[in-house]
Backbone as ProteinMPNN parsed JSONL, in Angstrom:
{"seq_chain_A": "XXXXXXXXXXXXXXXXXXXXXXXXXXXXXXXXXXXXXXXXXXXXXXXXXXXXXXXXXXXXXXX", "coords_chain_A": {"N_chain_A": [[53.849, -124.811, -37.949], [53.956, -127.549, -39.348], [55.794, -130.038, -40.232], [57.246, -130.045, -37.795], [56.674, -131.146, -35.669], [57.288, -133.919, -35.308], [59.903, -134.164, -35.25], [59.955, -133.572, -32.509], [58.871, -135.185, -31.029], [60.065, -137.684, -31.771], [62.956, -137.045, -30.829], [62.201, -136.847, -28.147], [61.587, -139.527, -27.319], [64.386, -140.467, -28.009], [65.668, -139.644, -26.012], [64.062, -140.593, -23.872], [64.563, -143.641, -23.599], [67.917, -143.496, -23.524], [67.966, -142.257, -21.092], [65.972, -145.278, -19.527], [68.559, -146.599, -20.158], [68.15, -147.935, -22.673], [69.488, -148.799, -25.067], [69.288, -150.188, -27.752], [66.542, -148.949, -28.491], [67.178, -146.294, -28.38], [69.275, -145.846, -30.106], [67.904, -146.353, -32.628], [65.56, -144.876, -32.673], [67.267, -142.496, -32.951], [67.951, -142.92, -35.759], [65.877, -142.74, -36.699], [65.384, -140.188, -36.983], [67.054, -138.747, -38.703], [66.33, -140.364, -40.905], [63.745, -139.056, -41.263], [64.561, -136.307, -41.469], [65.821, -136.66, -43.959], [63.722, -137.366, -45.004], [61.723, -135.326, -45.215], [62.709, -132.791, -46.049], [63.464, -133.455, -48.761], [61.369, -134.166, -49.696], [60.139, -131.312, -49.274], [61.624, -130.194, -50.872], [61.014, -130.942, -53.544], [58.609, -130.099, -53.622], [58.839, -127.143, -53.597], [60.098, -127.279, -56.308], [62.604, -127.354, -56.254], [64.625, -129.569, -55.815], [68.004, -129.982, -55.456], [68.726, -128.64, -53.265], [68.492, -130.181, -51.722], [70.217, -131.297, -49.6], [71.289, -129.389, -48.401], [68.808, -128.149, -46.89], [68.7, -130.706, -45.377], [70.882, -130.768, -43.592], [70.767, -128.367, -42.579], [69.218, -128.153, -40.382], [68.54, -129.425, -37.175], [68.748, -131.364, -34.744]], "CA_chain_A": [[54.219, -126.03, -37.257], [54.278, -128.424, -40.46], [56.297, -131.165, -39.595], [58.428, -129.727, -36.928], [56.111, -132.071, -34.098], [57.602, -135.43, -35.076], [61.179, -134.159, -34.629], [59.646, -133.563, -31.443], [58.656, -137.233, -30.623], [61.097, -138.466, -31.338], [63.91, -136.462, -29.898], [61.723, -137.192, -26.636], [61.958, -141.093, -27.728], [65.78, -141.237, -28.076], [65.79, -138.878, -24.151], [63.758, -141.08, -22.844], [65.293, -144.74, -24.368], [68.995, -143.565, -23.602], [67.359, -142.539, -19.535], [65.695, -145.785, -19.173], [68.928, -147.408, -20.246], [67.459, -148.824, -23.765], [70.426, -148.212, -26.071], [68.829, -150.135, -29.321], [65.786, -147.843, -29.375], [67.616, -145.041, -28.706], [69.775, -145.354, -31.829], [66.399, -146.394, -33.435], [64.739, -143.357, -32.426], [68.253, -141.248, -33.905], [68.45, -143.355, -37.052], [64.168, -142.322, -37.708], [65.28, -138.365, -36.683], [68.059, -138.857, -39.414], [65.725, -140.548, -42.04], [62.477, -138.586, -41.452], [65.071, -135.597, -42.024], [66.215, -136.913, -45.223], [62.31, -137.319, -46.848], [60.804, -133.925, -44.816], [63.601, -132.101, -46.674], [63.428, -134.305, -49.941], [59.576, -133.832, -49.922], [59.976, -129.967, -49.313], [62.677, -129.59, -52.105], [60.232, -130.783, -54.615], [57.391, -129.03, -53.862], [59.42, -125.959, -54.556], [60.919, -127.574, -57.423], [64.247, -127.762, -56.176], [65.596, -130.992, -55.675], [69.179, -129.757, -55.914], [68.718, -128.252, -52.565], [67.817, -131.165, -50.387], [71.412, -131.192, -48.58], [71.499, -128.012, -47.791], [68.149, -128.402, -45.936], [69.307, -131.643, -44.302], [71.944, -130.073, -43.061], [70.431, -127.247, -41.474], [68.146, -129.223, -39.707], [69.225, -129.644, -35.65], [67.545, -132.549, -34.012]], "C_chain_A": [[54.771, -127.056, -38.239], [55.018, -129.607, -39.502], [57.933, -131.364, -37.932], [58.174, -131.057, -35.433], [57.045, -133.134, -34.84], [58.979, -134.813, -35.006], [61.084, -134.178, -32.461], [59.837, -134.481, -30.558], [59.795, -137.312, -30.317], [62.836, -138.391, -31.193], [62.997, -136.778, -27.897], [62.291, -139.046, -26.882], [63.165, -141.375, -27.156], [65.864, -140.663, -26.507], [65.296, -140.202, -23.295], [64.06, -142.799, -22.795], [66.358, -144.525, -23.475], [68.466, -143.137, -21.309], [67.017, -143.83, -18.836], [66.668, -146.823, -19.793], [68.618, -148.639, -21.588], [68.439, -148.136, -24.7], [70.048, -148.633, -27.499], [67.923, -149.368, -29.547], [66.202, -146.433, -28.737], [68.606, -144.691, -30.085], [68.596, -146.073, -32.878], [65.991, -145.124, -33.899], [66.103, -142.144, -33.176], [68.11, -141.912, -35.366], [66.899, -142.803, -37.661], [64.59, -140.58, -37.713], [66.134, -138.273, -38.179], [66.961, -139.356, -41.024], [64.023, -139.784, -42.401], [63.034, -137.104, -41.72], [65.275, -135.194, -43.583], [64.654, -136.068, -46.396], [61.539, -135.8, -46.307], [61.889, -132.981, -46.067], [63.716, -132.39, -48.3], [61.536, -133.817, -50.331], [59.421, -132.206, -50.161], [60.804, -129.382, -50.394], [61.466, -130.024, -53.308], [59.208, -130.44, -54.734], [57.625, -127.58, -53.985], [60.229, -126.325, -55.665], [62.666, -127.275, -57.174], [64.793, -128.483, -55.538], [67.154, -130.843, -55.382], [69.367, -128.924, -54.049], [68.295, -129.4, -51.038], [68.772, -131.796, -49.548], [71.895, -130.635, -48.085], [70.086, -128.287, -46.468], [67.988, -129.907, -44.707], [70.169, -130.991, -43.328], [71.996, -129.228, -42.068], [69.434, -127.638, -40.365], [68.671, -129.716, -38.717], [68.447, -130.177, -34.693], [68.511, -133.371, -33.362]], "O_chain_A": [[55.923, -127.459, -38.074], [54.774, -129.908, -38.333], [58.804, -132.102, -37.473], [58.954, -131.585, -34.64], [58.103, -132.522, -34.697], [59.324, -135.447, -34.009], [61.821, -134.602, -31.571], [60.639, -134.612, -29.633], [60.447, -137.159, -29.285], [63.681, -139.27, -31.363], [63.518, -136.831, -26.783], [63.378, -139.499, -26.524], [63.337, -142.139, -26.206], [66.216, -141.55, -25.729], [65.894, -140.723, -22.354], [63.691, -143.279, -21.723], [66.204, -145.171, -22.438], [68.786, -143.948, -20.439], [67.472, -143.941, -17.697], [66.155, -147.906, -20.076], [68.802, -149.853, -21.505], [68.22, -146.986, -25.081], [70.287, -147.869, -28.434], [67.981, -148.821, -30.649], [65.362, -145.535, -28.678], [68.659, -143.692, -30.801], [68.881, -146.137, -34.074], [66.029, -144.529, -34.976], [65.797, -141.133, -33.808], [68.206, -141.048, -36.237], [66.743, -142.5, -38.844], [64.017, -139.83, -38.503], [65.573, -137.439, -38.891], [66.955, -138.66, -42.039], [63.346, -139.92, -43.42], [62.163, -136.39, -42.217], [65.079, -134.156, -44.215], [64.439, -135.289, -47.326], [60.792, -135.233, -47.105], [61.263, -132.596, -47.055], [64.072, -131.462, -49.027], [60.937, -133.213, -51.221], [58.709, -131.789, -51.075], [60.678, -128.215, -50.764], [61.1, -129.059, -53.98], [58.674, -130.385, -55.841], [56.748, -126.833, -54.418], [61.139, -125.545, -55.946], [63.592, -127.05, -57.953], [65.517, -128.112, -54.614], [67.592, -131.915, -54.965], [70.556, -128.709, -53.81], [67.964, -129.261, -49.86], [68.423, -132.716, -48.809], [72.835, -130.895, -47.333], [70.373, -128.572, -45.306], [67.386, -130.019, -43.639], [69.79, -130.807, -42.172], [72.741, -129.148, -41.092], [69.142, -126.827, -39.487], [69.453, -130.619, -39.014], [67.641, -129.599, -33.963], [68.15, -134.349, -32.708]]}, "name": "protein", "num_of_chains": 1, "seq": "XXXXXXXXXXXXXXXXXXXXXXXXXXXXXXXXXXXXXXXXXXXXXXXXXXXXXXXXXXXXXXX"}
């Protein structure tokens, strides 16, 4: 599982924001999917010691 739940959230968040007509926290809720991407991927590159890889796993990452 690891950190796959909070993409979860808050892909429900921005669904249910951009439904009830709430357009600032729906690009809220994309701009946290976008930066909690960044450090899950940034965090997981250096606990395998490779840093050099943390745009590749952004990247692949479909939220």
């Amino acid at each position: 599982m690891g950190h796959d739940w909070i993409f979860d959230v808050l892909v429900d968040l921005r669904q249910y924001a951009v439904k009830n007509d709430m357009p600032l926290l729906a690009a809220q809720a994309q701009e946290a999917l976008v930066v909690a991407r960044a450090e899950i991927a940034r965090r997981d590159a250096q606990a395998k010691g490779r840093e050099s890889d943390i745009g590749r796993a952004v990247a692949r990452r479909k939220y």
